[in-house]
C-alpha positions as CSV (number, residue, x, y, z in Angstrom):
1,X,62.1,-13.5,3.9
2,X,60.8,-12.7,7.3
3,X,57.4,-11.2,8.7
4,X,56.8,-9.3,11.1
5,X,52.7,-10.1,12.3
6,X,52.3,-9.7,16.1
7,X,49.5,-7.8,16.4
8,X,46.8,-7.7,14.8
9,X,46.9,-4.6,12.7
10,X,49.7,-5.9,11.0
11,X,47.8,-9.1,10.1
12,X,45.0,-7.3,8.3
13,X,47.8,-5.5,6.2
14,X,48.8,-7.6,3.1
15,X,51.2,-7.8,2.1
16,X,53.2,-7.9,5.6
17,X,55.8,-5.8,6.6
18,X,59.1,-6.7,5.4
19,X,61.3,-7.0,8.5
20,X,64.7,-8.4,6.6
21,X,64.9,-5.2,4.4
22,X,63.6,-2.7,7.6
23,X,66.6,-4.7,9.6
24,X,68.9,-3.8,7.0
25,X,67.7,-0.6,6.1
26,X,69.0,0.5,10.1
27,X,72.4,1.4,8.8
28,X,71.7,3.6,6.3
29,X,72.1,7.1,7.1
30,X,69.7,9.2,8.4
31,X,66.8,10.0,7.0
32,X,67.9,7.6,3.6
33,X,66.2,4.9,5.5
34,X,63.1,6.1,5.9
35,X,63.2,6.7,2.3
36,X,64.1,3.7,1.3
37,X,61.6,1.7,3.5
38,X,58.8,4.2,2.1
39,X,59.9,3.0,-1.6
40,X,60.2,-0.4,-0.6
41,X,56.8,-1.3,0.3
42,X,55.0,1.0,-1.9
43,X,56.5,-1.3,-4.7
44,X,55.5,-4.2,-2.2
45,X,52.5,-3.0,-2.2
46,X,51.5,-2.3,-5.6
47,X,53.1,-5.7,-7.1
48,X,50.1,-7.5,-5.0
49,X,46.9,-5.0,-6.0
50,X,48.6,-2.9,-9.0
51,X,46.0,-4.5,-11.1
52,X,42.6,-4.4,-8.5
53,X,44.2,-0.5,-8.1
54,X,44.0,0.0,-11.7
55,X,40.6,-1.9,-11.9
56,X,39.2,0.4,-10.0
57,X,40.5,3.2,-11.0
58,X,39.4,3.0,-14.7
59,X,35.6,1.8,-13.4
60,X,36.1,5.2,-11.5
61,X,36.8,7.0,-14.9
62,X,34.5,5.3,-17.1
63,X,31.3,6.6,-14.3
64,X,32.9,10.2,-14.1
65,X,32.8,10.1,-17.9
66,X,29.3,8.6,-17.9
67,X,28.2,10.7,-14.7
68,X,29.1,13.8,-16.9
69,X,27.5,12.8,-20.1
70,X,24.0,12.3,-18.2
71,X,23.8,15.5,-15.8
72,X,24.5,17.3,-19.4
73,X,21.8,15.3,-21.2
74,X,19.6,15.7,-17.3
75,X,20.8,19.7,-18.1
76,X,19.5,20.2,-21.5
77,X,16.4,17.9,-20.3
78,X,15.6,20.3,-17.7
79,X,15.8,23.3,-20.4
80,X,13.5,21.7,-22.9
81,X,11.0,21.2,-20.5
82,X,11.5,24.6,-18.9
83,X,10.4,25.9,-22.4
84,X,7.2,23.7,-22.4
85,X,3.7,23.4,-20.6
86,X,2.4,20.5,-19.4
87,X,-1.1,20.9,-21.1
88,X,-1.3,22.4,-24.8
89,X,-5.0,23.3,-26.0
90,X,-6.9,20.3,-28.2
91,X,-6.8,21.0,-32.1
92,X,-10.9,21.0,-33.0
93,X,-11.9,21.1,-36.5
94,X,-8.3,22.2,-37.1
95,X,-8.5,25.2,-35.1
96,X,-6.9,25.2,-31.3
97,X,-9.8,25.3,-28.6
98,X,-8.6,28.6,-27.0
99,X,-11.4,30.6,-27.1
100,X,-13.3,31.1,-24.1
101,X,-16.8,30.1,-24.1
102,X,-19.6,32.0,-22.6
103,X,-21.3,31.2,-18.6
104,X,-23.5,29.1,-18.2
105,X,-27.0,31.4,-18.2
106,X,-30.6,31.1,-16.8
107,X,-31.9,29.6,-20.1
108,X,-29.7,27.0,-21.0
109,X,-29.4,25.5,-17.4
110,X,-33.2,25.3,-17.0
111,X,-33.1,24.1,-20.4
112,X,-30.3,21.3,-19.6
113,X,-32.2,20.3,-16.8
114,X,-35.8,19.6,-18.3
115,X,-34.1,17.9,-21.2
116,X,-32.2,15.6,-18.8
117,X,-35.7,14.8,-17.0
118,X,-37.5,14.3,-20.1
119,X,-35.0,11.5,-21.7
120,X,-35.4,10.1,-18.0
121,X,-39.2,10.1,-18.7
122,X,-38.8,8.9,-22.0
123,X,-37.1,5.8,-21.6
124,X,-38.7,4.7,-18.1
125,X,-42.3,5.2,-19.7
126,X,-41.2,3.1,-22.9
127,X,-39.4,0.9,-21.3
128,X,-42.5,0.3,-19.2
129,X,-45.1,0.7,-22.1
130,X,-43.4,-2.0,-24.1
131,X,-43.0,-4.7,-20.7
132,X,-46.8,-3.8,-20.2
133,X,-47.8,-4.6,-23.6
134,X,-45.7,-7.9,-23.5
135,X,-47.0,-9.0,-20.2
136,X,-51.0,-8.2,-21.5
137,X,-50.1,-9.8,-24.7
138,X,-50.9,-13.3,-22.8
139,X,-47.8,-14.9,-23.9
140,X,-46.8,-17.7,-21.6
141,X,-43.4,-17.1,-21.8
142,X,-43.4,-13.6,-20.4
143,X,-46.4,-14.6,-17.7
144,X,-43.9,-16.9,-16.4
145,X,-41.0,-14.3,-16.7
146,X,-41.7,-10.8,-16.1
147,X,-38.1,-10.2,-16.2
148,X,-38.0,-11.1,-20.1
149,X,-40.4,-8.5,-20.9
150,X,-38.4,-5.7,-19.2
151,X,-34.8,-7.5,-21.1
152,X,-37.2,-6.9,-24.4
153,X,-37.8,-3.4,-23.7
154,X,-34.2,-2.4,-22.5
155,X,-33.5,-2.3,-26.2
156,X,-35.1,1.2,-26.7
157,X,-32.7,3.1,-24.4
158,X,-30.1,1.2,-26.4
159,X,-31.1,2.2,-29.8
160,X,-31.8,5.8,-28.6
161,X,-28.2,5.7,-27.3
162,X,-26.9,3.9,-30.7
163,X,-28.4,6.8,-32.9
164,X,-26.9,9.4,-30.1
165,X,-23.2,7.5,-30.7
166,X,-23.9,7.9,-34.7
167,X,-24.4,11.2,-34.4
168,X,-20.7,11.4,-32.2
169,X,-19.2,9.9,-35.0
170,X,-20.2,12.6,-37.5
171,X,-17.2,15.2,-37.3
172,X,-18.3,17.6,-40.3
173,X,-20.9,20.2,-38.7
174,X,-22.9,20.3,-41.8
175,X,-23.3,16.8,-41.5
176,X,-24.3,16.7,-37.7
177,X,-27.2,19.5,-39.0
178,X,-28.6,17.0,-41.2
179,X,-28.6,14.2,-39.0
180,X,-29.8,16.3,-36.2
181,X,-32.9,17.3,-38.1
182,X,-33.2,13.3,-39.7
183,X,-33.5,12.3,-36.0
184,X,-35.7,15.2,-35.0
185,X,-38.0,14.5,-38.0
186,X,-38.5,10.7,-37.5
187,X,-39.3,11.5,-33.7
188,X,-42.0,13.8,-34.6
189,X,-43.3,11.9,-37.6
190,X,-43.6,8.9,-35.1
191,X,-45.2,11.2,-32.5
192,X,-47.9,12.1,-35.2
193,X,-48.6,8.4,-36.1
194,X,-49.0,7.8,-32.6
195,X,-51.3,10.8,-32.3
196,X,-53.2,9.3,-36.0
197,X,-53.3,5.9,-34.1
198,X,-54.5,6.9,-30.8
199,X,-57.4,9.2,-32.7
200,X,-58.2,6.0,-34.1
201,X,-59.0,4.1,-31.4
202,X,-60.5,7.0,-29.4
203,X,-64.2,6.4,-29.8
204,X,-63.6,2.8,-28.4
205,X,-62.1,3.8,-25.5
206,X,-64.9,6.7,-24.7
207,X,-67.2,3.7,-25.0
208,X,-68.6,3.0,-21.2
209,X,-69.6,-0.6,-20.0
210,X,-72.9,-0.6,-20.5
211,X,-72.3,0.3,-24.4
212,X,-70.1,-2.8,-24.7
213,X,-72.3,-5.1,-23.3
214,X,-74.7,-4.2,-25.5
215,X,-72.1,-4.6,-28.6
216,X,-71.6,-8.0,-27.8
217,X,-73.6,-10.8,-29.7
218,X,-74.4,-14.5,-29.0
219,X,-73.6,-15.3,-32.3
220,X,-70.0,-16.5,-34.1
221,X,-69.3,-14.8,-36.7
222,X,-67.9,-17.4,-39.0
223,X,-67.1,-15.3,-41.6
224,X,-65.4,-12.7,-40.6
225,X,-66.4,-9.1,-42.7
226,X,-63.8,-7.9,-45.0
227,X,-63.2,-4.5,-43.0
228,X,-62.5,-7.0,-39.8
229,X,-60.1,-9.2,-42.6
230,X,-58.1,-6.0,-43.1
231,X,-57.8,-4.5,-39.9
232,X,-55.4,-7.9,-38.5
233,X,-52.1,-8.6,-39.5
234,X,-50.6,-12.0,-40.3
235,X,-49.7,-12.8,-36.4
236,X,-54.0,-12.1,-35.7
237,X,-53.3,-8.5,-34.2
238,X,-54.9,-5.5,-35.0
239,X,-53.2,-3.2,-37.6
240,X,-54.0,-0.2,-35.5
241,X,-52.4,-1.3,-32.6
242,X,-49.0,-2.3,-34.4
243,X,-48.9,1.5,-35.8
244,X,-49.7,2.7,-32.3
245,X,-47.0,0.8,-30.5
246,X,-44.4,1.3,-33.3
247,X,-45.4,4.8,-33.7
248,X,-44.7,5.0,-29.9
249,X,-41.4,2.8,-30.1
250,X,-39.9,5.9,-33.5
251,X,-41.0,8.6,-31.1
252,X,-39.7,7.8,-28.1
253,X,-36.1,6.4,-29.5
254,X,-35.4,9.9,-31.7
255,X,-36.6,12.1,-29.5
256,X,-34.6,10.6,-26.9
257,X,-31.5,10.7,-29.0
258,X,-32.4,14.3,-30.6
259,X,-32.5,15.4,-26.3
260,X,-29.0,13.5,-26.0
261,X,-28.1,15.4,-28.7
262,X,-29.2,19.2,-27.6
263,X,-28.0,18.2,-24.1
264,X,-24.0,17.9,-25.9
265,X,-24.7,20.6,-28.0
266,X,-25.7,23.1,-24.9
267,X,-22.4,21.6,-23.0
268,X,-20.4,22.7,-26.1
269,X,-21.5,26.0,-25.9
270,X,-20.7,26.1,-22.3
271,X,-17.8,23.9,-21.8
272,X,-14.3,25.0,-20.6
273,X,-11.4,25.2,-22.6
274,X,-9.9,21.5,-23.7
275,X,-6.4,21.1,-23.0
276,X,-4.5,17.7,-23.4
277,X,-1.3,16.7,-21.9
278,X,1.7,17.6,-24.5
279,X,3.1,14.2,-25.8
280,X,6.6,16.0,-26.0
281,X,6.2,17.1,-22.3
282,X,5.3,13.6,-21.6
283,X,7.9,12.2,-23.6
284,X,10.6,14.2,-21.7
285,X,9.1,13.9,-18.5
286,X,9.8,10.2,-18.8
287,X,13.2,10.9,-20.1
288,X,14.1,13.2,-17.4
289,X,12.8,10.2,-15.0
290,X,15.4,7.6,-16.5
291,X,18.0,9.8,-16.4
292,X,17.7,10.6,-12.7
293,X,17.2,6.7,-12.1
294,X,20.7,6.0,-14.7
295,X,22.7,9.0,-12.8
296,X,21.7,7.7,-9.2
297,X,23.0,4.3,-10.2
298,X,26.0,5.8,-11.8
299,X,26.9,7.9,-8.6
300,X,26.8,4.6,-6.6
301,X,29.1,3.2,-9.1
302,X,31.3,5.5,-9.1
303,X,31.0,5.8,-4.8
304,X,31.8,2.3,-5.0
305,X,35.1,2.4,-7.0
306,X,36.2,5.4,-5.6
307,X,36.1,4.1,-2.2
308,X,38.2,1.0,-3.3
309,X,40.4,3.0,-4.1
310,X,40.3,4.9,-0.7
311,X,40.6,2.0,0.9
312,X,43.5,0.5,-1.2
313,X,45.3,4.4,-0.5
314,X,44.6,3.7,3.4
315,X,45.9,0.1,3.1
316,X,49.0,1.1,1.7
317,X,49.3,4.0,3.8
318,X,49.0,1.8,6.8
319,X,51.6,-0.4,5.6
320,X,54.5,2.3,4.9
321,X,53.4,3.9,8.2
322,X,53.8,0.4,10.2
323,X,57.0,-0.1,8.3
324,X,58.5,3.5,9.3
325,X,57.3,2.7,13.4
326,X,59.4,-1.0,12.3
327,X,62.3,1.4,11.6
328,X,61.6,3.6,14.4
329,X,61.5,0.8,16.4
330,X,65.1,-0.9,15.4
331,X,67.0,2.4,15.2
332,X,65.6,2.8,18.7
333,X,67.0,-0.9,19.7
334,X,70.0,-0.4,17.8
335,X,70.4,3.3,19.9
336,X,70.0,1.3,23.3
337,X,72.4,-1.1,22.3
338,X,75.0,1.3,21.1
339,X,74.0,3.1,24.1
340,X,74.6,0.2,26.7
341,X,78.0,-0.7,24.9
342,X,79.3,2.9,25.7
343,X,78.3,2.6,29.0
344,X,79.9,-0.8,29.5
345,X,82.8,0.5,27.7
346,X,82.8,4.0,30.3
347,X,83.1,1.3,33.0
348,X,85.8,-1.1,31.9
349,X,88.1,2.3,31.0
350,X,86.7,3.1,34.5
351,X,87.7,0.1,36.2
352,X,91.3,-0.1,33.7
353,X,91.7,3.5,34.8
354,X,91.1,2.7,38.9
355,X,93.4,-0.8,38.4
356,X,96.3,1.9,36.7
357,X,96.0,3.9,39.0
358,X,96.4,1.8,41.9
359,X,99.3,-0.2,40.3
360,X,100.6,3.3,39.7
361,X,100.4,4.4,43.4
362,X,102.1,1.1,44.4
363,X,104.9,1.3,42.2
364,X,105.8,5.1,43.7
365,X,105.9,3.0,47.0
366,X,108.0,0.2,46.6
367,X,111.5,2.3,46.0
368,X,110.7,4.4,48.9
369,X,111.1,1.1,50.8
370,X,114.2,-0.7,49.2
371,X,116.7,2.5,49.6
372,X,118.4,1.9,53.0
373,X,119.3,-1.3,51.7
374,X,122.9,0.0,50.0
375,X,123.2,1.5,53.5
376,X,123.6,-1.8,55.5
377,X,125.6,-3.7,53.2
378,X,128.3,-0.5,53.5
379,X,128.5,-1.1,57.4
């Protein structure tokens, strides 16, 4: 079997062009041959890449088939979500928070405002009150450290804060009342110690300098009265004292949480409507996402084998069209030559013709010549 490669564009075509079968193919009638040649190298052709063809085109099938199932499933998607909202009100005490809630008015704000500076107040002043008392206390470790005293007293914000987060917890109404009005009660009751306490201890700090230079005395007493006995606890400080700073300590870690309190009940009454994102949204939302991701990769699958199999269609229509302009080519040759045979043919019967003529001619003058022969020989 011959090739025929001498150009390039027939080197990037494989198979090649069969030149033997074109050759023979010139004899055919007209028309047949083209035919044939056609026939010829599509078989060529698809005995080489008859299975990459059919590779592809079953890859190209499988992602129509797939391409179709997803921009259905993308379809009904869309609808299901079309149907939907993206936020759905919150479900509160089994109810759906829908209902509008009233402005915010005059009373309330003023109202939300003082009770925001007075848990400010609150916890600075105890906070301070109890670092004070730790750093007059005389203890060494807290002269040396100022810092410790304030770390001490930081745990009264977070106590007030703890009984706030208990009352969060609560989610029956009734129950929140009670605790409400616990808190509230304990706050006041250790306001009123405070107040018994400080009464207490009144007289002695109305008492000018001169009056407690004159209290003093030269003179230990060794034996200390029963009333003084009574009036210290175990650790040497005064009972009155302990009831005033503990007093303090109740009041100011209830009140504060009782404020904390009011200040979420007033945004309750105030607040917008809740809405949360629907998880079914959500979930289709995501959905919709993967499928948009799966049918972009499937449309580039299917781009891919689709143009394999354009280019295989190309490849193959290259080839028959090269092996038709191989026809073209030999008819044309074998034209010429038939061509250049007549004419060489025309000009031996041309030249046969002319010498024919010519002997011709010169046989019609030869008897002209030999006649008065007979005459002579008769004299």
């Amino acid at each position: 079997m011959k090739t025929e490669t001498k150009n390039g564009a027939a080197e990037s075509i494989v198979p090649a062009v069969h030149f033997e079968f074109i050759q023979n193919q010139v004899e055919a009638p007209d028309g047949a041959g083209f035919e044939q040649v056609e026939h010829y190298h599509r078989a060529l052709f698809l005995h080489h890449h008859a299975v990459e063809w059919e590779k592809y085109r079953q890859q190209a099938k499988t992602h129509e088939e797939r391409l179709a199932f997803l921009e259905g499933q993308l379809k009904n998607t869309d609808t299901s979500l079309s149907s939907r909202t993206r936020l759905v009100p919150v479900s509160l005490d089994g109810k759906n928070d829908t209902a509008p809630m009233p402005p915010w008015n005059g009373w309330d704000i003023c109202m939300f405002a003082v009770c925001c500076v007075g848990i400010a107040c609150l916890i600075t002043f105890g906070v301070w009150n109890i670092s004070f008392n730790l750093l007059e206390s005389g203890l060494v470790t807290f002269r040396e450290n100022p810092l410790r005293s304030y770390l001490w007293a930081a745990l009264l914000p977070v106590g007030a804060l703890g009984v706030k987060i208990g009352w969060d917890f609560l989610q029956d109404s009734r129950k929140r009342t009670i605790y409400s009005w616990a808190c509230l009660s304990l706050g006041l009751l250790g306001v009123l110690v405070w107040v018994a306490a400080y009464a207490c201890v009144y007289p002695t700090l109305s008492k000018g300098i001169n009056e407690h230079i004159a209290s003093l005395s030269v003179f230990d007493n060794q034996t200390p009265s029963g009333g003084n006995l009574f009036g210290l606890n175990f650790a040497g400080a005064k009972w009155i004292d302990v009831v005033t700073v503990a007093g303090q300590a109740i009041a100011e870690i209830f009140l504060s949480a009782v404020m904390g309190i009011y200040l979420t009940v007033l945004y309750s009454r105030h607040r917008p409507v809740r809405l949360a994102q629907d998880p079914e949204f959500a979930q289709l939302s995501h959905q919709r996402r993967d499928l948009e991701k799966s049918i972009a990769q499937e449309r580039l699958s299917l781009g891919e084998a689709s143009g394999n199999m354009v280019r295989l269609d190309n490849q193959l229509a290259a080839l028959i069209a090269y092996g038709k302009s191989m026809l073209h080519r030999e008819n044309a040759k074998r034209q010429n030559q038939t061509e250049k045979r007549q004419v060489i043919l025309e000009q031996l019967s041309e030249h046969v013709r002319e010498h024919l003529q010519t002997l011709e001619d010169t046989s019609r003058i030869t008897p002209t010549v030999s006649s008065p022969l007979p005459g002579k020989n008769g004299h």
